[in-house]
N, C-alpha and C positions, 0 to 999 in steps of 0.2 A: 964414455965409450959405449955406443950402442952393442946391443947383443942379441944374433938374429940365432931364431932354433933355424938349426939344420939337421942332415940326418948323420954327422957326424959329432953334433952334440951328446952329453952323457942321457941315458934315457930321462933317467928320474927328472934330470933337470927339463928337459924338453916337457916333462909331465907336471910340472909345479907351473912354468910359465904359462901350457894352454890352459890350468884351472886359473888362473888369475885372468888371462884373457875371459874367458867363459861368466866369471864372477863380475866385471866391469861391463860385460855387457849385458846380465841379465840387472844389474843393477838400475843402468838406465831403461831398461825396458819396463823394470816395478814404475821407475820414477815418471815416467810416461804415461803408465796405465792409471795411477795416481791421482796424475794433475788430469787426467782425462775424466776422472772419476770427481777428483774434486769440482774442476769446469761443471761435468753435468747436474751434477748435486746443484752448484749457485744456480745453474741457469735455470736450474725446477725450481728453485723457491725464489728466483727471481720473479718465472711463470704462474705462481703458485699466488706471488704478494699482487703479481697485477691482475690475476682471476680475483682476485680477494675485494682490489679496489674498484674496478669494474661493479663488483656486486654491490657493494657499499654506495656507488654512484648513484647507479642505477635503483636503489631504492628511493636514495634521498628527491633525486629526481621523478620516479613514481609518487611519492609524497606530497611532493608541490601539486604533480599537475592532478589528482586525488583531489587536495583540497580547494584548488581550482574547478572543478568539476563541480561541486557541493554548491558553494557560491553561485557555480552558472543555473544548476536546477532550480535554488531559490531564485533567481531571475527569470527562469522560465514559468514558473509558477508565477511570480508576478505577473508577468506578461499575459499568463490566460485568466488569471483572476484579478486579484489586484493586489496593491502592496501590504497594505493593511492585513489581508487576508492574509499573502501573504507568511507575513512576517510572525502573526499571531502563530499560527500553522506551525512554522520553524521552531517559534520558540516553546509549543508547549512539548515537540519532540522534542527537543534538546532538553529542557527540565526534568524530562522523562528522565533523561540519561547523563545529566550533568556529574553523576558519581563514577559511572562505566569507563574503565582503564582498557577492558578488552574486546573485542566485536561481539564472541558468543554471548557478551551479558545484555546486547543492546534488544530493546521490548518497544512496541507502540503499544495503545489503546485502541480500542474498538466494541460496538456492540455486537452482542450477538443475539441477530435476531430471529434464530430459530425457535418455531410456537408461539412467533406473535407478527407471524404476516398470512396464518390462514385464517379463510373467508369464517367471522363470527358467526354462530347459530343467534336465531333469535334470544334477545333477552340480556345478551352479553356486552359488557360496556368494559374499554382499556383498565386497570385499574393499576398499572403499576410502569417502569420501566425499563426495558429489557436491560439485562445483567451487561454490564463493562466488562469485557475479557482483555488478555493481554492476550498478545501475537507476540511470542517470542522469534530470535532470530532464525531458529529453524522453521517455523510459519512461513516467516518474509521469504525466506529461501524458495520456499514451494511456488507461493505468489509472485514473486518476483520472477521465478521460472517459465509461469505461466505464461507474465508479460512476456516476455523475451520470445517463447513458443511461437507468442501469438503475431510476433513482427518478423519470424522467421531467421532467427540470428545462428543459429545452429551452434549455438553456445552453453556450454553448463557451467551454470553458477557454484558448482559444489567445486569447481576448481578454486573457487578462492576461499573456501574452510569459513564461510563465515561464522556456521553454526560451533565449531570445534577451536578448541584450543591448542590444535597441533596441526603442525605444516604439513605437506613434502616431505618424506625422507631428507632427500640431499639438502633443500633450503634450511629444515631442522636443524640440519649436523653443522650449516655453517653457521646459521644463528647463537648455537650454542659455543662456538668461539669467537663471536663475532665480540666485540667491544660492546658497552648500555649504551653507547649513544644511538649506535644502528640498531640494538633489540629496537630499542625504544620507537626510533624513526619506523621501523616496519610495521611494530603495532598500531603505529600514528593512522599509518598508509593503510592497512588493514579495515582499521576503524572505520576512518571516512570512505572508505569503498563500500563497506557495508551499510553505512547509514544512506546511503543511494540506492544499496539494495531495499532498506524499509520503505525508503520511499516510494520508491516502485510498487512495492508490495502494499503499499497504503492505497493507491492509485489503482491495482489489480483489484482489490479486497471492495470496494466500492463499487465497480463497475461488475464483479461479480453478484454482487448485493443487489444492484440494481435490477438487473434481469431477474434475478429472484421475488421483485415485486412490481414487476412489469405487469403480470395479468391481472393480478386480484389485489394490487396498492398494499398498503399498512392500512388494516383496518382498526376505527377508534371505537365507534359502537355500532350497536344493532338491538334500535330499541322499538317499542310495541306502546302505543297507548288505544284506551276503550274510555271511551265515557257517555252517558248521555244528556242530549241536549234538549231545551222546550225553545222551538223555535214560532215565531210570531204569538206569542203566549198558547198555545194550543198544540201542536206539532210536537209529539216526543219524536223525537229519532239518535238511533245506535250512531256515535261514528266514531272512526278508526283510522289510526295511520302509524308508518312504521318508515323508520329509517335507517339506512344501511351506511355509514357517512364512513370513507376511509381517504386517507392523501395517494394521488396516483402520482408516480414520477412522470409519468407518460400513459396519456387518457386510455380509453379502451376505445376503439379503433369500429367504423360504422355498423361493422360485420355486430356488434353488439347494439345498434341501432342508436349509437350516439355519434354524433359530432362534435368531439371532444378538439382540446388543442394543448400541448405541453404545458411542461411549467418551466416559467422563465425559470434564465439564470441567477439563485438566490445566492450563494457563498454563506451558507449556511446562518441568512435570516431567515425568522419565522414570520415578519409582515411579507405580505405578498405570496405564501404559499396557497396553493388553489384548492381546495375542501372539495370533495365530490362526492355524490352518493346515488342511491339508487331510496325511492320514497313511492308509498304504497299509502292508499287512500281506501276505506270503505264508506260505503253509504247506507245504514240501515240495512237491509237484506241482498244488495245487491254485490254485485262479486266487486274483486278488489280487483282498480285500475291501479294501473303501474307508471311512475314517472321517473326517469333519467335524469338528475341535472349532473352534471360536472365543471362548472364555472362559476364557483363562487370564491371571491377572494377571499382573505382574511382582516386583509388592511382595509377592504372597501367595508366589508361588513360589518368595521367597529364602530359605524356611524349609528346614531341613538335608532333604536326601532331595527337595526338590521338590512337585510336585502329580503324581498317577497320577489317572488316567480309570476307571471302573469295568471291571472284566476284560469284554472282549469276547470271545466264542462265536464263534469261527471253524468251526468243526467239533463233532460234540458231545461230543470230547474231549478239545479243544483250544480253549484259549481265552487270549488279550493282553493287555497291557494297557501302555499309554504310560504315558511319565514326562518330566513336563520340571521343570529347577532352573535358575532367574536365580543363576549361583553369582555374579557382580560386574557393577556398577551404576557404569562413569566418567564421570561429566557432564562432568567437562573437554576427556575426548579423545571424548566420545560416540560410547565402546562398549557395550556389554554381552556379557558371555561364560553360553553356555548351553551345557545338556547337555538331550540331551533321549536316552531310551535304550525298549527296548521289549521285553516282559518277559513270553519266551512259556509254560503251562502244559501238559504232556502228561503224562499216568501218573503225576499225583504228582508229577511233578517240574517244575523250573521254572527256565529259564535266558535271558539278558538279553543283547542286543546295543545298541552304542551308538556314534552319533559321537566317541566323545569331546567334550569340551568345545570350544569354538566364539569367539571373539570376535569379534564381529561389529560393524564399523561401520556408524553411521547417524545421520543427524541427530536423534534422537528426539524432543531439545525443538524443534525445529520445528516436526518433523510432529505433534508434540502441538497445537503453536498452529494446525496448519492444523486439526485434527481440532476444534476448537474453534470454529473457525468455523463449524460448520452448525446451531453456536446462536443458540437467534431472539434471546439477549441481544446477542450480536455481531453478527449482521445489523441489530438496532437500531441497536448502536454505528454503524456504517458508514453507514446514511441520517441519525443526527444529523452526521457529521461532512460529507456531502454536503449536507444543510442550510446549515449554518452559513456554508458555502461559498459556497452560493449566495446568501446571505444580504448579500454583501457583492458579489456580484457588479455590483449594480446603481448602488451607489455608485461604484465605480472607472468604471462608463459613464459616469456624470454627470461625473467629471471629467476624463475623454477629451472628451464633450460640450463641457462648460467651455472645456476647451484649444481646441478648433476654435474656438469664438465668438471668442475673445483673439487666435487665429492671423488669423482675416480680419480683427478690425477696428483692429490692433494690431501685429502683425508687418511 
């Protein structure tokens, strides 16, 4: 039998009934607020698990197309030089760093040739060759910046940490609950993005080097002979000659009253580099003439006897003539030993003074590769590989982005 309060009910009872009513409904209202609270709780760690995998993707797929990238720049290096070159190139970076787990440890090689590409005083001959530096990853970062500057990307490299072993805030935070397979993967992706950045920074470093021995070449000596000669048994006479011999990457231009011409494309051999110098002749008491050559090869010159210059007219009974001979060609220890002698005419007769033979240090296949940089194929090379670069830059945002969104709503 139902039982309804009215107001002819006893009070108390009337007052027991509405707290039970009162108690039933604030019950289901807890039980409401509850599953309302539980619901939102799941659906954040539902949102929370798919910002999580989203990241995890998005690395592994930054990974791929990373090391897809690497691959492509050694092809594009092949393409402007060749494969061989190449390949060599590739693999003595990588030996570099075959131990390297994390970007900041990654290093190239290079020289540094500061204090031995100004113009020699008389008397001064190469005698050694410039120190091997490393360019650590913070170097590359600079160079490779440079590049980038200089194609106009409006990008900064310091957004991908290569120098540093710590991320982003938010990417940090998630890394550090992330699972080893994704640390791992990021470092992967990291890695090879960086090793793109050295490369670049190889390619800047070179072409910065270059210009730096545009005007006055890498000089090898600057030497002085005196001797005297009895010419037609009777005739003593003083003579003299000096030569200023350095490798240009790019000759010195008319305005210096020569007619020079580049140096081919070497890929860092030493036959076929071009020798040039400036050579100074006396005669006895009369002032010293001055001659320009800058086209003598080194492959041509290793033929017996050398290259000689057509006899120069000093007087109008006397007249010169240089000689230079590439007599040995060491790529190993990169030398080359020269003779270069000068070879005066008077009365019919005709007698020769000379350095003797010469070995001279220098990095040749280097400076060959810098000389090669002031080709517009190689300055391609260098804006695809600052491309490519950039190309990927915008993806690594999005997942620094990512990270922050997961850090606030998540962390």
């Amino acid at each position: 039998m139902e039982h309804h309060l009215t107001s002819q009910t006893p009070r108390y009872e009337r007052a027991n009934r509405s707290a039970g009513s009162i108690t039933r409904r604030l019950g289901a209202a807890s039980l409401a607020a509850i599953m309302i609270f539980t619901n939102s709780y799941a659906l954040a760690a539902e949102s929370c698990e798919a910002q999580s995998d989203d990241l995890v993707g998005r690395i592994g797929d930054l990974k791929d197309e990373v090391g897809s990238m690497l691959s492509a720049i050694q092809s594009d290096y092949a393409s402007a030089t060749s494969k061989d070159y190449s390949q060599k190139l590739f693999d003595a970076f990588n030996n570099l760093n075959k131990s390297v787990k994390e970007a900041p440890e990654l290093i190239n090689q290079t020289y540094a040739l500061d204090g031995f590409t100004a113009v020699m005083s008389e008397g001064q001959i190469q005698t050694k060759l410039p120190p091997v530096v490393t360019n650590t990853m913070g170097n590359a970062v600079e160079l490779a910046q440079a590049a980038m500057d200089e194609e106009n990307t409006k990008l900064d490299l310091a957004e991908l940490r290569c120098s540093q072993s710590t991320e982003d805030a938010a990417l940090s935070a998630f890394l550090d609950k992330a699972d080893k397979d994704t640390v791992s993967t990021y470092q992967s992706t990291k890695l090879y993005a960086c090793k793109a950045v050295h490369i670049l920074a190889s390619l800047q470093d070179m072409r910065e080097k270059l210009n730096d021995i545009r005007e006055n070449g890498y000089p090898l000596f600057y030497l002085h002979k005196k001797d005297k000669k009895t010419f037609a048994g009777q005739y003593k006479r003083t003579v003299q000659y000096k030569v200023d011999l350095r490798m240009f990457p790019i000759y010195p231009d008319s305005k210096m009253g020569v007619d020079g011409k580049d140096q081919p494309i070497l890929l860092g051999q030493i036959d076929g580099i071009d020798l040039s110098y400036n050579s100074y002749f006396k005669w006895s008491d009369d002032n010293w003439t001055k001659l320009n050559l800058y086209q003598y090869f080194i492959g041509d010159s290793r033929k017996e006897g050398g290259i000689c210059v057509p006899a120069l007219k000093m007087t109008s009974s006397v007249s010169v003539q240089l000689c230079l001979q590439v007599k040995e060609v060491d790529t190993k220890n990169s030398t080359v030993t020269i003779k270069t002698s000068a070879k005066f005419k008077y009365k019919g007769d005709s007698h020769s003074i000379s350095f003797g033979d010469k070995k001279i240090p220098a990095p040749f296949g280097y400076l060959a590769d810098l000389s090669d940089m002031k080709e517009k194929k190689m300055q391609d090379l260098q804006s695809k590989v600052a491309d490519k670069i950039a190309s990927h830059m915008g993806k690594y945002a999005d997942i620094v982005e990512k990270a922050q969104g997961w850090q606030k709503s998540c962390s």
